[in-house]
mmJSON file of the N, C-alpha and C atoms, coordinates in Angstrom:
{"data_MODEL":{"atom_site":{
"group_PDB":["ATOM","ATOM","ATOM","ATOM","ATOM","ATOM","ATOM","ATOM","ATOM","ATOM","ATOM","ATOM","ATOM","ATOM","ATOM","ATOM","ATOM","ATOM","ATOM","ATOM","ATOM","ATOM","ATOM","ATOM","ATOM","ATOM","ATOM","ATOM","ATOM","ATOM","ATOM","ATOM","ATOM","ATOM","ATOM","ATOM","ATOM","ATOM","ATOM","ATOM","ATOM","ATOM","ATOM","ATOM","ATOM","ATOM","ATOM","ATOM","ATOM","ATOM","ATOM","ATOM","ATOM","ATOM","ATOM","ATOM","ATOM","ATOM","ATOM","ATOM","ATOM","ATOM","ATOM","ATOM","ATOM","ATOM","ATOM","ATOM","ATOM","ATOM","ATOM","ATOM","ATOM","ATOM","ATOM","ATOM","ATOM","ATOM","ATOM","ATOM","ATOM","ATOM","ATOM","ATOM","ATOM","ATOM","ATOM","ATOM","ATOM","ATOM","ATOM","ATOM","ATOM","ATOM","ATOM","ATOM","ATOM","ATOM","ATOM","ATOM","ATOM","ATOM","ATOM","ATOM","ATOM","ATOM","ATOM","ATOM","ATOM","ATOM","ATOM","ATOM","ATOM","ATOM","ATOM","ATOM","ATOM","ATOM","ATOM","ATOM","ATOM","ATOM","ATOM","ATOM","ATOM","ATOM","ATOM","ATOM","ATOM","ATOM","ATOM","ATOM","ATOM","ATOM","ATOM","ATOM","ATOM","ATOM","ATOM","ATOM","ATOM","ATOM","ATOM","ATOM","ATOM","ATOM","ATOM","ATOM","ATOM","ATOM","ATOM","ATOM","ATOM","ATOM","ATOM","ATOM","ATOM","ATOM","ATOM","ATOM","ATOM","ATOM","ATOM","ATOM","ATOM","ATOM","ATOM","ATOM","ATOM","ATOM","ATOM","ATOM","ATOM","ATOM","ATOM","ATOM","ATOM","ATOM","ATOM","ATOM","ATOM","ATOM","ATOM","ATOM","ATOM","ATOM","ATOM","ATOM","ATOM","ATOM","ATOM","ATOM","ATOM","ATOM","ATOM","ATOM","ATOM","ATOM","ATOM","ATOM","ATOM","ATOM","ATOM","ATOM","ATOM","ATOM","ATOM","ATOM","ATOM","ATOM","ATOM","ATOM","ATOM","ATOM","ATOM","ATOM","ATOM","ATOM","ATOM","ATOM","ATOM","ATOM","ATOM","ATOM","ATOM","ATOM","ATOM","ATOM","ATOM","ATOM","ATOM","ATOM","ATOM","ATOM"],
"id":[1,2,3,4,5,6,7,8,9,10,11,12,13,14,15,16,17,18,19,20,21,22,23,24,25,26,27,28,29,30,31,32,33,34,35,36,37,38,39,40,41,42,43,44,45,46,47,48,49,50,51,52,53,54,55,56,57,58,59,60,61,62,63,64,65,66,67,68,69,70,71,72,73,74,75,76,77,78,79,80,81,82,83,84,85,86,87,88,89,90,91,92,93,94,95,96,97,98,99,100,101,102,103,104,105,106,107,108,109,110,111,112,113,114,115,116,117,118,119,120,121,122,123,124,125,126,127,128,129,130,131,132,133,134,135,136,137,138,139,140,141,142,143,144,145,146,147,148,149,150,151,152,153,154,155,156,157,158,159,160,161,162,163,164,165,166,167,168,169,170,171,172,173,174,175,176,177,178,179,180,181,182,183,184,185,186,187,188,189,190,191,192,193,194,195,196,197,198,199,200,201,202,203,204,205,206,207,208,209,210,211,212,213,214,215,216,217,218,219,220,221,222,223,224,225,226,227,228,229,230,231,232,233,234],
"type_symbol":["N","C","C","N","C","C","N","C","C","N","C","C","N","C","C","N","C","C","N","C","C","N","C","C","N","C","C","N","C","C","N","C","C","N","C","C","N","C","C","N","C","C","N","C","C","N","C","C","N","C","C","N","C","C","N","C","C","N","C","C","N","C","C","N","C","C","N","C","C","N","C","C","N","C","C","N","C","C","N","C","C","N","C","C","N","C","C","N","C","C","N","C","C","N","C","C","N","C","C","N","C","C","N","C","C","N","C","C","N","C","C","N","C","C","N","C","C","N","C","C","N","C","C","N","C","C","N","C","C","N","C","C","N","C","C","N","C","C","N","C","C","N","C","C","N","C","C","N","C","C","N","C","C","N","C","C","N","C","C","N","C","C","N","C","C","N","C","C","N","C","C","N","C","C","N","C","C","N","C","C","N","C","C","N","C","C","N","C","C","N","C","C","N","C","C","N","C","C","N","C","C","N","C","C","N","C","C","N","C","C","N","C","C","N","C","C","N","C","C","N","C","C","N","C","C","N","C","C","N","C","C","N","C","C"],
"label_atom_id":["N","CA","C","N","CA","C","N","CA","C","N","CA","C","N","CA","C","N","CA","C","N","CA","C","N","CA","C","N","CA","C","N","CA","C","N","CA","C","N","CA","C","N","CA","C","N","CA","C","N","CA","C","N","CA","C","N","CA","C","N","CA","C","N","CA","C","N","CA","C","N","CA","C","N","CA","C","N","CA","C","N","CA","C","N","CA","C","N","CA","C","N","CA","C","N","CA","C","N","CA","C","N","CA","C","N","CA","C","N","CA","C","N","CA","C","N","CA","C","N","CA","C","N","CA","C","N","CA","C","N","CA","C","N","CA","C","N","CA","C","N","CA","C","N","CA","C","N","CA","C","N","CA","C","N","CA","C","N","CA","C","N","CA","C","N","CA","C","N","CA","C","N","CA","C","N","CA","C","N","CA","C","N","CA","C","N","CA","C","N","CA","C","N","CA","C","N","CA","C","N","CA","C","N","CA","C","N","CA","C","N","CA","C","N","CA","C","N","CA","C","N","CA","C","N","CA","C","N","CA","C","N","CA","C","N","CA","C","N","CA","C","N","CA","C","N","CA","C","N","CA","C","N","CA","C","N","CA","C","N","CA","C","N","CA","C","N","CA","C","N","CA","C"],
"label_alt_id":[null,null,null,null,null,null,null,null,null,null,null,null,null,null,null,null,null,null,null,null,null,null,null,null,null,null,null,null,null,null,null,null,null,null,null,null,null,null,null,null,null,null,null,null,null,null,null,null,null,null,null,null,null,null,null,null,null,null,null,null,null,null,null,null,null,null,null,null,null,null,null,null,null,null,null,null,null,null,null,null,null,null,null,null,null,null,null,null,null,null,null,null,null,null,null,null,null,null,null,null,null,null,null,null,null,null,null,null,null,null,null,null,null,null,null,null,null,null,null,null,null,null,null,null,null,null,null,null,null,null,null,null,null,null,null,null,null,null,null,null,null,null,null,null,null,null,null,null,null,null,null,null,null,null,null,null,null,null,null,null,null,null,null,null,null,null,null,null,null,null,null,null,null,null,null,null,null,null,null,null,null,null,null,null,null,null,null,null,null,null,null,null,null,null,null,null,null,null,null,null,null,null,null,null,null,null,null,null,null,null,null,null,null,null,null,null,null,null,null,null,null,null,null,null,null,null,null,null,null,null,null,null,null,null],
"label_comp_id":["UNK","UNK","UNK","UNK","UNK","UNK","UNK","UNK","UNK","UNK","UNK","UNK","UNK","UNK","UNK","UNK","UNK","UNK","UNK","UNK","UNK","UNK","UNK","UNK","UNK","UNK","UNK","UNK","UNK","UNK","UNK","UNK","UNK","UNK","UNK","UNK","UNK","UNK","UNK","UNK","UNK","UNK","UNK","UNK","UNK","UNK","UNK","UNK","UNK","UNK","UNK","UNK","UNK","UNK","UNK","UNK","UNK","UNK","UNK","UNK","UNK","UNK","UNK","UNK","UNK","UNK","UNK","UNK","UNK","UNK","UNK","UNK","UNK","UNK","UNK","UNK","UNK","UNK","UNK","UNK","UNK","UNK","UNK","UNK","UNK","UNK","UNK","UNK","UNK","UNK","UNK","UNK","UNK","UNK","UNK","UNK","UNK","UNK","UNK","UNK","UNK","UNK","UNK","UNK","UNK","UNK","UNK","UNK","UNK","UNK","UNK","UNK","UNK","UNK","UNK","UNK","UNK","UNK","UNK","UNK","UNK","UNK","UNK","UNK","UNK","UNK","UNK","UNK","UNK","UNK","UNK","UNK","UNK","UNK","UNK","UNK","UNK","UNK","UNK","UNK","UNK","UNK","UNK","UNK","UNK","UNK","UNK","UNK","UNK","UNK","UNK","UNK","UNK","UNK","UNK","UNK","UNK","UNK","UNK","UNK","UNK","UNK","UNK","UNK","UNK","UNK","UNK","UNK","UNK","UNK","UNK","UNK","UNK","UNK","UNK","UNK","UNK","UNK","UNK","UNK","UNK","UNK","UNK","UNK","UNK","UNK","UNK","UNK","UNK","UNK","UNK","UNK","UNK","UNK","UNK","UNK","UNK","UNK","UNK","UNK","UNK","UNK","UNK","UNK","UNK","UNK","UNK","UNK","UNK","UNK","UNK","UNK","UNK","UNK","UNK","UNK","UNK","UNK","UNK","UNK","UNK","UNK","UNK","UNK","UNK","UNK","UNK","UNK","UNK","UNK","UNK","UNK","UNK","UNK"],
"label_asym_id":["A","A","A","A","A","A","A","A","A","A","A","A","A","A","A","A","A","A","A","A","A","A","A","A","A","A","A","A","A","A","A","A","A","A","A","A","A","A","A","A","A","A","A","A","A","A","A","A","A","A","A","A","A","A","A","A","A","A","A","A","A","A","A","A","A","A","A","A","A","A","A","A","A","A","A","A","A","A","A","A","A","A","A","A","A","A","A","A","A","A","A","A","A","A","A","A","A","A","A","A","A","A","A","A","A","A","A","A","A","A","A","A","A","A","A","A","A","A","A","A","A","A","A","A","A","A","A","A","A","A","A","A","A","A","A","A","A","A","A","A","A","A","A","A","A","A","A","A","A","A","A","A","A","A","A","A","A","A","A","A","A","A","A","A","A","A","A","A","A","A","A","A","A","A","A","A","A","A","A","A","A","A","A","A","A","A","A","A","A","A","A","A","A","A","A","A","A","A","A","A","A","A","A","A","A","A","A","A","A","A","A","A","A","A","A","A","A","A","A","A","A","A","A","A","A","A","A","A","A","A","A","A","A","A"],
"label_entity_id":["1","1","1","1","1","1","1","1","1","1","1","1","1","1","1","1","1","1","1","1","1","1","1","1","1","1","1","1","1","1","1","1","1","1","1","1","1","1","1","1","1","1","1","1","1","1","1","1","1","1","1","1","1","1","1","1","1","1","1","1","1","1","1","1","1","1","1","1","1","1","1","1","1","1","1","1","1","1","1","1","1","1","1","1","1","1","1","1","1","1","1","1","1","1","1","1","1","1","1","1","1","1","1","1","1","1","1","1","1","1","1","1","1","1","1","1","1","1","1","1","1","1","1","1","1","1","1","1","1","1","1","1","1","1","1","1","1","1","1","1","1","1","1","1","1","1","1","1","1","1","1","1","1","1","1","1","1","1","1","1","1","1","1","1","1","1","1","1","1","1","1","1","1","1","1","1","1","1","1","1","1","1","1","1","1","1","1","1","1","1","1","1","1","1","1","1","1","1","1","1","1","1","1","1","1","1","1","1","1","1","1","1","1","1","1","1","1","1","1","1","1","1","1","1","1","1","1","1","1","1","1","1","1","1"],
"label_seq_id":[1,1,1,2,2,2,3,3,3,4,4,4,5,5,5,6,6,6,7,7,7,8,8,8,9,9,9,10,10,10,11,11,11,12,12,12,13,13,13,14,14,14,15,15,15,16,16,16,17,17,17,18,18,18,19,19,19,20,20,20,21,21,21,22,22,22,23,23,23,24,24,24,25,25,25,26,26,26,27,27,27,28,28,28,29,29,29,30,30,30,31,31,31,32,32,32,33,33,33,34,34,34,35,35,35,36,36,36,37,37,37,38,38,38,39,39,39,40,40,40,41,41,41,42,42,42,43,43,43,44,44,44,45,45,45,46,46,46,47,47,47,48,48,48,49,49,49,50,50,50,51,51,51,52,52,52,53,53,53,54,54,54,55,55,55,56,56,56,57,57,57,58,58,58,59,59,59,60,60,60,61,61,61,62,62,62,63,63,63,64,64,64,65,65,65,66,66,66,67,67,67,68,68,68,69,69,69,70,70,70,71,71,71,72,72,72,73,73,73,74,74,74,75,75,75,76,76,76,77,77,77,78,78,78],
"pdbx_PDB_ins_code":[null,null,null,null,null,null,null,null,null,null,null,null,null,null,null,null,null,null,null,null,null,null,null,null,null,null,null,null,null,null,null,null,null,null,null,null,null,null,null,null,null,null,null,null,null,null,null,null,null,null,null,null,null,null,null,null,null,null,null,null,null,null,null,null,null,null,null,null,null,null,null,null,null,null,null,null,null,null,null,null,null,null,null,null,null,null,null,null,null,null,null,null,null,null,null,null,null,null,null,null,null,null,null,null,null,null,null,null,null,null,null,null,null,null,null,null,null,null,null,null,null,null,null,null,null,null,null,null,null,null,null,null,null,null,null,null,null,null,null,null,null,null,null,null,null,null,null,null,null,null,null,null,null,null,null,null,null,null,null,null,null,null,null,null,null,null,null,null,null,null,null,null,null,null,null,null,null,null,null,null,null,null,null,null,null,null,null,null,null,null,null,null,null,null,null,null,null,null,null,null,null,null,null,null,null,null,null,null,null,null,null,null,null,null,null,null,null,null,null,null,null,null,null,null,null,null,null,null,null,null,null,null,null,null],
"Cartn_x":[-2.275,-0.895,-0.107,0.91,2.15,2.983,3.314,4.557,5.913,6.368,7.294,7.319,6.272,6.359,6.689,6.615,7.477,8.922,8.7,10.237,11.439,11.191,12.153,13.045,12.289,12.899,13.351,12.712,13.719,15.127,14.871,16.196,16.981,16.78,17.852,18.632,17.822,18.608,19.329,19.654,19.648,20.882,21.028,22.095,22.211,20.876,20.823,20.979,21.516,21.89,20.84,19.959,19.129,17.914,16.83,15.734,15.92,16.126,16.514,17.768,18.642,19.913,19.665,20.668,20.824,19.831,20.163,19.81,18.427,17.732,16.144,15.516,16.231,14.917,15.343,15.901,15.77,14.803,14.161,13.569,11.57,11.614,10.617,9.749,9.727,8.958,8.281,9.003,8.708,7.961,8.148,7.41,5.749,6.349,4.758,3.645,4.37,3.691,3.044,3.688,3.196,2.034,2.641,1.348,-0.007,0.608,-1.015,-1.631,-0.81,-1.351,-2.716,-2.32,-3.213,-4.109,-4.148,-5.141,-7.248,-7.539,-8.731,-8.674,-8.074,-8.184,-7.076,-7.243,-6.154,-6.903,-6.11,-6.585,-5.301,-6.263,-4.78,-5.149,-3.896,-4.285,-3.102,-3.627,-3.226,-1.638,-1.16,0.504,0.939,1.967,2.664,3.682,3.455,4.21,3.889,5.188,5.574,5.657,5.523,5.627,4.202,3.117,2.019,0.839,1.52,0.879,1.139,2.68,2.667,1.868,1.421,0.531,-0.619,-1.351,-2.423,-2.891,-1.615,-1.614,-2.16,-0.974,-0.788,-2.457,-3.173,-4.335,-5.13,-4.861,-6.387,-5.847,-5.176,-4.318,-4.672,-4.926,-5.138,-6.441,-7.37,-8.904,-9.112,-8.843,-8.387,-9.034,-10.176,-10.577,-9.638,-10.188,-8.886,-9.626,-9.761,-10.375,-9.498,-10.438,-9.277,-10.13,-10.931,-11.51,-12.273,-11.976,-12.128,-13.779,-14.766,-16.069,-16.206,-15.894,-15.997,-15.341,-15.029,-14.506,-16.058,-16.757,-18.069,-18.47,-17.22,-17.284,-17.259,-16.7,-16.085,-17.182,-17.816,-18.806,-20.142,-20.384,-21.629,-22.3],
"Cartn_y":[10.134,10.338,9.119,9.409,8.08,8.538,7.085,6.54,7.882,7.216,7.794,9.67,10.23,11.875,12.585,11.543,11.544,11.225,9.868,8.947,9.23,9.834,10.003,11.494,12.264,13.545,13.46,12.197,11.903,10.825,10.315,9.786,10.228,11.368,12.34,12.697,13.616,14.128,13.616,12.138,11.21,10.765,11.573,10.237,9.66,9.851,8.276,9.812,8.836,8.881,8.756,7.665,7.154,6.201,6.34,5.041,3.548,3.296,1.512,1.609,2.89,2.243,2.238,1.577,1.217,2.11,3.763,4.82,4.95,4.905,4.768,3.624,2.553,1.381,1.553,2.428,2.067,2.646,4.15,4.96,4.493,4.168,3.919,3.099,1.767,0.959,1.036,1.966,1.903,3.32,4.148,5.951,5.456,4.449,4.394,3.449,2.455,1.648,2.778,3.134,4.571,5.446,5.482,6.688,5.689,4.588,3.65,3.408,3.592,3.581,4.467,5.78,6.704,7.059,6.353,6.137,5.954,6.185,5.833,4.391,4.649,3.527,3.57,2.445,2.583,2.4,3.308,3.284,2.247,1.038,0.318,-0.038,1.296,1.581,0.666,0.586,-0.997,-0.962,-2.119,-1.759,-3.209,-3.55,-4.407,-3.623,-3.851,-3.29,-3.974,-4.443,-5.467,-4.527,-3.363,-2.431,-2.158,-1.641,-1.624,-2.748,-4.027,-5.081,-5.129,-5.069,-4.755,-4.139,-2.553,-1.827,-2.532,-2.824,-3.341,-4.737,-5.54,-6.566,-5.86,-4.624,-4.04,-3.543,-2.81,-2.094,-2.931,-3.894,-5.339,-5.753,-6.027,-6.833,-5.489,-3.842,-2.961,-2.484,-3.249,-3.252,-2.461,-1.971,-0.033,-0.92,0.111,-0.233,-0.471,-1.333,-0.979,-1.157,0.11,0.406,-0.167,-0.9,-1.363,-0.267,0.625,1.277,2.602,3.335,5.127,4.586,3.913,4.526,3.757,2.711,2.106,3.052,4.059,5.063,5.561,5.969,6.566,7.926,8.346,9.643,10.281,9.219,9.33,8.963,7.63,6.97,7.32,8.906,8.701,9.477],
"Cartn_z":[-6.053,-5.659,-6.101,-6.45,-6.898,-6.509,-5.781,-4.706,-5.239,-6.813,-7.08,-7.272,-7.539,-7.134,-5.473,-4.3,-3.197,-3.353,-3.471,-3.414,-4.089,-5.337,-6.493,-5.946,-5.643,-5.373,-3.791,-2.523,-1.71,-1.868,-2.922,-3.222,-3.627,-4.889,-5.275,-4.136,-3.333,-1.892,-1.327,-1.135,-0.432,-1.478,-2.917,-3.736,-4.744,-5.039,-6.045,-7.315,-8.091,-9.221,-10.865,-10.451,-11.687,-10.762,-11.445,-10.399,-11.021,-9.877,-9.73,-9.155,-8.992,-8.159,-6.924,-6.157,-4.558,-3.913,-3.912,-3.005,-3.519,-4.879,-5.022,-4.487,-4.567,-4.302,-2.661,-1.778,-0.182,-0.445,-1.164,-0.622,-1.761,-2.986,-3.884,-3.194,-2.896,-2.046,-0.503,0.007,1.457,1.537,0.892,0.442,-0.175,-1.156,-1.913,-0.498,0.056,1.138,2.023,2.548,3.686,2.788,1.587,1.27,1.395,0.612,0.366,2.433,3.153,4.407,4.8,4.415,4.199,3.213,1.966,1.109,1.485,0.643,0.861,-0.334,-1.755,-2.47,-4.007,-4.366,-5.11,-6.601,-7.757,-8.866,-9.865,-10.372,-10.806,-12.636,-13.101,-14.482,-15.052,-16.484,-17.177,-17.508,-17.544,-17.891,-16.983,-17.402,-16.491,-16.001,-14.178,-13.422,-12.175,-11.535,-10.484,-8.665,-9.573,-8.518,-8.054,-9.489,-9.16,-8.57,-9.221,-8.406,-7.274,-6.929,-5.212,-4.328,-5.071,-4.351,-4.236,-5.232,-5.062,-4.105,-4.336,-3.02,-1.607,-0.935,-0.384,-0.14,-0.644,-0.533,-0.422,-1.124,-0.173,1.279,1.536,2.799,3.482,2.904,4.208,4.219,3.272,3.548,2.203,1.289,0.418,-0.92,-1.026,-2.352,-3.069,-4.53,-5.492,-7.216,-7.742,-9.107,-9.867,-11.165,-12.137,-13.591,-13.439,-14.792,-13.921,-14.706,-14.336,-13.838,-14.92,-14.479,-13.365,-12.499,-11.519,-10.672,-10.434,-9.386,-9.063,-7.534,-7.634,-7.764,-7.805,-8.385,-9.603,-10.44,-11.666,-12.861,-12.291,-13.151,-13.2,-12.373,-12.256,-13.989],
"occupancy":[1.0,1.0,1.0,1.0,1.0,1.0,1.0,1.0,1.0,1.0,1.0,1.0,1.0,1.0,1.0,1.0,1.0,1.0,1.0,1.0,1.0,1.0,1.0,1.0,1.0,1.0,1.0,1.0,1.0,1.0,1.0,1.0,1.0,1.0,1.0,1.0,1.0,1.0,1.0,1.0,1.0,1.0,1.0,1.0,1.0,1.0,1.0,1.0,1.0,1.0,1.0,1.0,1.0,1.0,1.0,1.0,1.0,1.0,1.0,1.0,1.0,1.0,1.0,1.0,1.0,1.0,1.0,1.0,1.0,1.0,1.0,1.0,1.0,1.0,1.0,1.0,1.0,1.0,1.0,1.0,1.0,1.0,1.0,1.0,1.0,1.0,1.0,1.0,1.0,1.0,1.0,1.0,1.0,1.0,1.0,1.0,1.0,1.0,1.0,1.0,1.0,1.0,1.0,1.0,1.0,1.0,1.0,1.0,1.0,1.0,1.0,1.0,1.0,1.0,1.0,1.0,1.0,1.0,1.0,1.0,1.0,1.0,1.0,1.0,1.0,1.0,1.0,1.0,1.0,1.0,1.0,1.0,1.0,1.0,1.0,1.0,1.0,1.0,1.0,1.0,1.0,1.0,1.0,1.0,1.0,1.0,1.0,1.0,1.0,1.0,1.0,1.0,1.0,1.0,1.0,1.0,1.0,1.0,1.0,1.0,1.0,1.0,1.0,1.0,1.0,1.0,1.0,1.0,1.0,1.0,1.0,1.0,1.0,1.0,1.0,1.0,1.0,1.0,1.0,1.0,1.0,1.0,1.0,1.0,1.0,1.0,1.0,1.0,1.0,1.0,1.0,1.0,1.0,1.0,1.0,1.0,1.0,1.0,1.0,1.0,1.0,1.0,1.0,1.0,1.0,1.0,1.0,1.0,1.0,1.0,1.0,1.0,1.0,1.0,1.0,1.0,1.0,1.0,1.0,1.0,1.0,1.0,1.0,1.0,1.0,1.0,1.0,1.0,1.0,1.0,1.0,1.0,1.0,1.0],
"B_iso_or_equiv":[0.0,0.0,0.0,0.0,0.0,0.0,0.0,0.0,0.0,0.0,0.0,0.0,0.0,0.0,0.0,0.0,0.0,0.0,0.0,0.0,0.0,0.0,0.0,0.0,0.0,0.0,0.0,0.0,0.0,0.0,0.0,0.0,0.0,0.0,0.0,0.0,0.0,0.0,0.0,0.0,0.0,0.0,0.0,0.0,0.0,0.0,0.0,0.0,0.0,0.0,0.0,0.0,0.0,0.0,0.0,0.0,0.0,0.0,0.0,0.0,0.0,0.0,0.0,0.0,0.0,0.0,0.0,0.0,0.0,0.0,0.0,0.0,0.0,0.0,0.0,0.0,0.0,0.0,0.0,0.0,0.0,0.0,0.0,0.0,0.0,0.0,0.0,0.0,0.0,0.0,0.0,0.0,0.0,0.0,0.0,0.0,0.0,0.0,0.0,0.0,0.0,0.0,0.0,0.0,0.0,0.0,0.0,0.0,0.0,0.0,0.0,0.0,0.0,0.0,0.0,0.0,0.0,0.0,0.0,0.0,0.0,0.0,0.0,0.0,0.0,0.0,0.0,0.0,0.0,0.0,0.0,0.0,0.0,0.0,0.0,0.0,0.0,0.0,0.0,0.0,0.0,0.0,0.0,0.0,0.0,0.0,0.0,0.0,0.0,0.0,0.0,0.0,0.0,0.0,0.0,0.0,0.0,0.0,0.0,0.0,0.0,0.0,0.0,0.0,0.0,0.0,0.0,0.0,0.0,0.0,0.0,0.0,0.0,0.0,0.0,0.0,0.0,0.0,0.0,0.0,0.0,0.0,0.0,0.0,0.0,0.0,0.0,0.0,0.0,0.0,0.0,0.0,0.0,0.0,0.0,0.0,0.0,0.0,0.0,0.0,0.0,0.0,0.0,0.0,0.0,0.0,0.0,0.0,0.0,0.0,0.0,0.0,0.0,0.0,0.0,0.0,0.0,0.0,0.0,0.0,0.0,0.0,0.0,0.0,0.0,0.0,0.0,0.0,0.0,0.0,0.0,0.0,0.0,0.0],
"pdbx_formal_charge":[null,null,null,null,null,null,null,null,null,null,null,null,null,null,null,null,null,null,null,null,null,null,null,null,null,null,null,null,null,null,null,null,null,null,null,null,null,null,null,null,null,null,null,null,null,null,null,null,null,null,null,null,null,null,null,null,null,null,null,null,null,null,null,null,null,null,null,null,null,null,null,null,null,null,null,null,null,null,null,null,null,null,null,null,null,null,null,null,null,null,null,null,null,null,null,null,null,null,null,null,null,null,null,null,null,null,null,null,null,null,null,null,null,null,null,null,null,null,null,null,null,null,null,null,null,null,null,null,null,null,null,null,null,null,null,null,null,null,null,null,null,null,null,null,null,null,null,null,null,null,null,null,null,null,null,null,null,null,null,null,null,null,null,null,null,null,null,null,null,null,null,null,null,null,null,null,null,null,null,null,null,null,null,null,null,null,null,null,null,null,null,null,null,null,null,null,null,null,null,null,null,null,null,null,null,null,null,null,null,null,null,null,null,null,null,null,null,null,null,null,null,null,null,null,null,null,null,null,null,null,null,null,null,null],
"auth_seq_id":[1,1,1,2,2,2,3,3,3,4,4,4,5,5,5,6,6,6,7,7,7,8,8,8,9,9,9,10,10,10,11,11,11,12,12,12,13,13,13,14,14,14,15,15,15,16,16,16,17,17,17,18,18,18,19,19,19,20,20,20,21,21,21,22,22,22,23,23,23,24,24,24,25,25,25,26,26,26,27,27,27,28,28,28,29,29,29,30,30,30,31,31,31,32,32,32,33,33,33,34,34,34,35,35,35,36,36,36,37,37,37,38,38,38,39,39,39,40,40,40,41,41,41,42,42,42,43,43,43,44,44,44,45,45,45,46,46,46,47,47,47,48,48,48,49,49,49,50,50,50,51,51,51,52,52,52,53,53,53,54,54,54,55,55,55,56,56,56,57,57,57,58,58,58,59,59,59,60,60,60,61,61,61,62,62,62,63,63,63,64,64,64,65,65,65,66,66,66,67,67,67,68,68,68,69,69,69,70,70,70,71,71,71,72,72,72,73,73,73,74,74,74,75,75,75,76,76,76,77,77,77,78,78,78],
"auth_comp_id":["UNK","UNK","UNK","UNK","UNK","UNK","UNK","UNK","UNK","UNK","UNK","UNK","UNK","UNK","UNK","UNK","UNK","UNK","UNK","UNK","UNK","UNK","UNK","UNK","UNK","UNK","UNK","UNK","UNK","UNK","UNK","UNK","UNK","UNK","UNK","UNK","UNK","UNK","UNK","UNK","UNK","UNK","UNK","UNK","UNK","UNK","UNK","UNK","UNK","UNK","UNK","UNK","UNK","UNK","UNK","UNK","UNK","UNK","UNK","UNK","UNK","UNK","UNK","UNK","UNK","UNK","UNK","UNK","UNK","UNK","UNK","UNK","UNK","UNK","UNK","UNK","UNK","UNK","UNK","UNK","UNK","UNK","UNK","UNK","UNK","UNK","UNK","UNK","UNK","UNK","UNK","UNK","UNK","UNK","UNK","UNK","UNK","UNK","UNK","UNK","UNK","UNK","UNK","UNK","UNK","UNK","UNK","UNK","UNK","UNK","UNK","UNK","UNK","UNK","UNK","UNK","UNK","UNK","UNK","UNK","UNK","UNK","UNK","UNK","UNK","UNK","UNK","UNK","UNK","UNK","UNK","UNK","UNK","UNK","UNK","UNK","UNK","UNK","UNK","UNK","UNK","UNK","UNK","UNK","UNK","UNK","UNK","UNK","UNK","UNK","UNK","UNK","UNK","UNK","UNK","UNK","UNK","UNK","UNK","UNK","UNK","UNK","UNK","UNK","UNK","UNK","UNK","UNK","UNK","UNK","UNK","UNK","UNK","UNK","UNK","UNK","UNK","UNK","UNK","UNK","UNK","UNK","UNK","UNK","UNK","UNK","UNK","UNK","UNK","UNK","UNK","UNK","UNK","UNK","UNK","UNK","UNK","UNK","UNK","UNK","UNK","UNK","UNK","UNK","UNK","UNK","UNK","UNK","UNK","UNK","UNK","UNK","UNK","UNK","UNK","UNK","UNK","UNK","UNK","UNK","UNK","UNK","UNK","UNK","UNK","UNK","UNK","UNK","UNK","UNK","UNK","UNK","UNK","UNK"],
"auth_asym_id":["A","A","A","A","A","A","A","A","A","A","A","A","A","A","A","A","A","A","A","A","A","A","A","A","A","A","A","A","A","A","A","A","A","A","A","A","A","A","A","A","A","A","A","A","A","A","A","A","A","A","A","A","A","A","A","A","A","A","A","A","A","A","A","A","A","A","A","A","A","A","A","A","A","A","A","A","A","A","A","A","A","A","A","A","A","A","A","A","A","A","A","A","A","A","A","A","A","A","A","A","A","A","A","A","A","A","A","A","A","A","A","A","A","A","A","A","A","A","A","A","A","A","A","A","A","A","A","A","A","A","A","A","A","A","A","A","A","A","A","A","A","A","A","A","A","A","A","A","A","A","A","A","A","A","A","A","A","A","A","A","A","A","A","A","A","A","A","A","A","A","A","A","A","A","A","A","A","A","A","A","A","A","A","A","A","A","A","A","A","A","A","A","A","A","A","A","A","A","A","A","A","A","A","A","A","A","A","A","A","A","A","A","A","A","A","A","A","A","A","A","A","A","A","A","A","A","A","A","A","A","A","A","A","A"],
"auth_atom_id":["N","CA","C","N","CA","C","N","CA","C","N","CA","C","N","CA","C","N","CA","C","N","CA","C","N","CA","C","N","CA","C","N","CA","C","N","CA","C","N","CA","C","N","CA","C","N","CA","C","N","CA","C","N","CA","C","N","CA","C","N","CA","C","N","CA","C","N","CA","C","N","CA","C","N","CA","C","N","CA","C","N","CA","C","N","CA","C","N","CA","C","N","CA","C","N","CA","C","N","CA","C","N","CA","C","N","CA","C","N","CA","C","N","CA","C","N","CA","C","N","CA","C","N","CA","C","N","CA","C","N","CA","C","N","CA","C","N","CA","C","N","CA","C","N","CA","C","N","CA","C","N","CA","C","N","CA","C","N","CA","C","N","CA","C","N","CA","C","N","CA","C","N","CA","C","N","CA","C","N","CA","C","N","CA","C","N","CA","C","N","CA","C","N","CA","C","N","CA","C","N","CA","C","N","CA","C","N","CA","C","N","CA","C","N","CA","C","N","CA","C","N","CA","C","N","CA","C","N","CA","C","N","CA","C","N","CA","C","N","CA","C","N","CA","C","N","CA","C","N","CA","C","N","CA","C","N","CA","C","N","CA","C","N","CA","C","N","CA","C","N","CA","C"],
"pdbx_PDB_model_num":[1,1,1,1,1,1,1,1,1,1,1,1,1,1,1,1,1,1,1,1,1,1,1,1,1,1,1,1,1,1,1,1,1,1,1,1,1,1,1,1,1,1,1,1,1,1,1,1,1,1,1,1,1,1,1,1,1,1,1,1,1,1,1,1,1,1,1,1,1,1,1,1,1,1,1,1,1,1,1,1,1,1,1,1,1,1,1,1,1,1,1,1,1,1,1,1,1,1,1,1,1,1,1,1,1,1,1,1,1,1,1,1,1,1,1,1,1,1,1,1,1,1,1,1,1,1,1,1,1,1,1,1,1,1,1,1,1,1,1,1,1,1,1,1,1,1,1,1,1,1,1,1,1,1,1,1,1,1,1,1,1,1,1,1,1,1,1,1,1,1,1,1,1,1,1,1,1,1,1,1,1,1,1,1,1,1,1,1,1,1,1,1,1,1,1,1,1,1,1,1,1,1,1,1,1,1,1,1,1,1,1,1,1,1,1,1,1,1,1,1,1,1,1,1,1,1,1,1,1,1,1,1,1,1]
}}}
């Protein structure tokens, strides 16, 4: 699941115009936090992104695995 396939379509509702204005970033950061609440673990695929490092901060500080390569998933690699 990613943050933004919630957040984006509650910000529309809500206003926003384009992601990154005012009415997306109330709703992008605090949607993806909550989901990672309920996570079992996080998959963190390559790219620079300040958003995705956030998550991943986020998922250690809440105990939440965190994969950096498909075959290290234990489902994935077997």
């Amino acid at each position: 699941m990613i943050g933004e396939w919630v957040a984006l379509p509650l910000a529309a509702a809500a206003g926003s115009n384009e992601p990154g204005d005012a009415i997306s970033e109330q709703f992008l950061y605090p949607v993806a936090h909550q989901l990672l609440e309920r996570c079992d673990a996080v998959f963190r695929i390559e790219g620079e992104s300040r958003g995705a490092d956030e998550d991943v901060r986020l998922a250690r500080e809440l105990g939440k695995l965190v994969y950096w390569d498909f075959e290290s998933i234990p489902i994935c690699g077997r």
